[in-house]
N, C-alpha and C positions, 0 to 999 in steps of 0.2 A: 194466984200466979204460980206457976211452974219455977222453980230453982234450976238453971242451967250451970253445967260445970264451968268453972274457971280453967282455962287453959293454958299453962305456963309461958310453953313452947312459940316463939314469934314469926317460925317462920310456919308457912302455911303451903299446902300443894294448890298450885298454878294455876289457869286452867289455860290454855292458849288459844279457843276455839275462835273463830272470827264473832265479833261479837256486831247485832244486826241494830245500829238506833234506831230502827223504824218501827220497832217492838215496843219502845218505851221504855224511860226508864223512874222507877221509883226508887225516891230515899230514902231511907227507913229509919238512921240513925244517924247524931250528928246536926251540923247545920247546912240545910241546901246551902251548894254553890249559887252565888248570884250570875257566873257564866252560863250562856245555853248551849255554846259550841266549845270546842276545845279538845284537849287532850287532855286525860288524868294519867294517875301513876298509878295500877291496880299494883295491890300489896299483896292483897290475899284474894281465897274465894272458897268459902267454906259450905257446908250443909246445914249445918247448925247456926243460928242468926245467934246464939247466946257467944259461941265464939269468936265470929267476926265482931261481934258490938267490946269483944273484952281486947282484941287485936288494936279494934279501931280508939278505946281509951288507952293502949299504951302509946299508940302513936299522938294521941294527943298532949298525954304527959310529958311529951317530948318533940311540944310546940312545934308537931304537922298539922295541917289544915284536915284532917282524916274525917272521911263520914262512911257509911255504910249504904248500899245500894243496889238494887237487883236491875235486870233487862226481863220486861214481859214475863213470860212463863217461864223465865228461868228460873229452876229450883235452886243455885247458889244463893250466898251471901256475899257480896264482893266489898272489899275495904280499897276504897282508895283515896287518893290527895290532890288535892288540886281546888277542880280544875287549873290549868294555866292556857295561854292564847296559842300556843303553837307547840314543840318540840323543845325547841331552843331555851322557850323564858322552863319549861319544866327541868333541864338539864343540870342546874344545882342542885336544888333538889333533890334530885334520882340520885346524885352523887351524896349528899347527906342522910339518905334513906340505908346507901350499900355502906356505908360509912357503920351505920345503927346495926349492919347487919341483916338487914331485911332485902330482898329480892324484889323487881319490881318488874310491869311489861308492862309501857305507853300503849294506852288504848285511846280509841276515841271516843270523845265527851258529846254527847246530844242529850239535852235534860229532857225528857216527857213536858207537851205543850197542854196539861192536863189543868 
C-alpha cells in the first residue's frame, strides 16, 4: 500500500462546475447513502483520494453523515454529507458544517443504478 499524507488543513478548494448525474456516481469511502435522489452538502473536492478520505474522517469525528465520492470520469475526490430529500431538511446541517468552519455548495444527489 502507498502511505498518503495526512492533511491538516479542513478547508479544501471547491469546485463549482455543474455536476452531470447521468455520468454516475461512485462511492468510494464511507457508508453509501441509502437515498438515490437528493441533495448532498459537497465539503470538499480534492485530487488526491488519501485527502478527501482524511477530510471525510474529520467530518465524521464530528457526527456528519460524510462519505467520499466521484461522478464518472471525474478525476476529484469529493466529500460530502448527506444525502437529505430536498434543500430545506439539508439547511441545519449546512448551518452546523459553517458553524465547524467548513464551506459547503448544495449539489444534487443521483446515486449510480450500478
Amino acid at each position: 500500500t502507498i502511505a498518503t499524507p495526512k492533511v491538516s488543513s479542513p478547508t479544501a478548494p471547491v469546485s463549482h462546475e455543474a455536476i452531470s448525474p447521468a455520468a454516475g456516481t461512485t462511492v468510494l469511502a464511507g457508508s453509501t447513502p441509502a437515498m438515490n435522489s437528493g441533495v448532498v452538502l459537497q465539503v470538499g473536492a480534492m485530487k488526491m483520494e488519501g485527502n478527501a478520505t482524511a477530510l471525510m474522517q474529520d467530518l465524521k469525528k464530528k457526527k456528519f453523515s460524510a462519505f467520499v465520492y466521484r461522478h464518472g470520469n471525474d478525476s476529484l475526490y469529493r466529500v460530502g454529507v448527506g444525502p437529505f430529500g430536498d434543500r430545506d431538511s439539508s439547511a441545519k446541517v449546512k448551518s452546523e458544517l459553517e458553524k465547524n468552519g467548513y464551506k459547503t455548495i448544495t449539489a444534487k444527489w443521483v446515486k449510480d443504478k450500478g
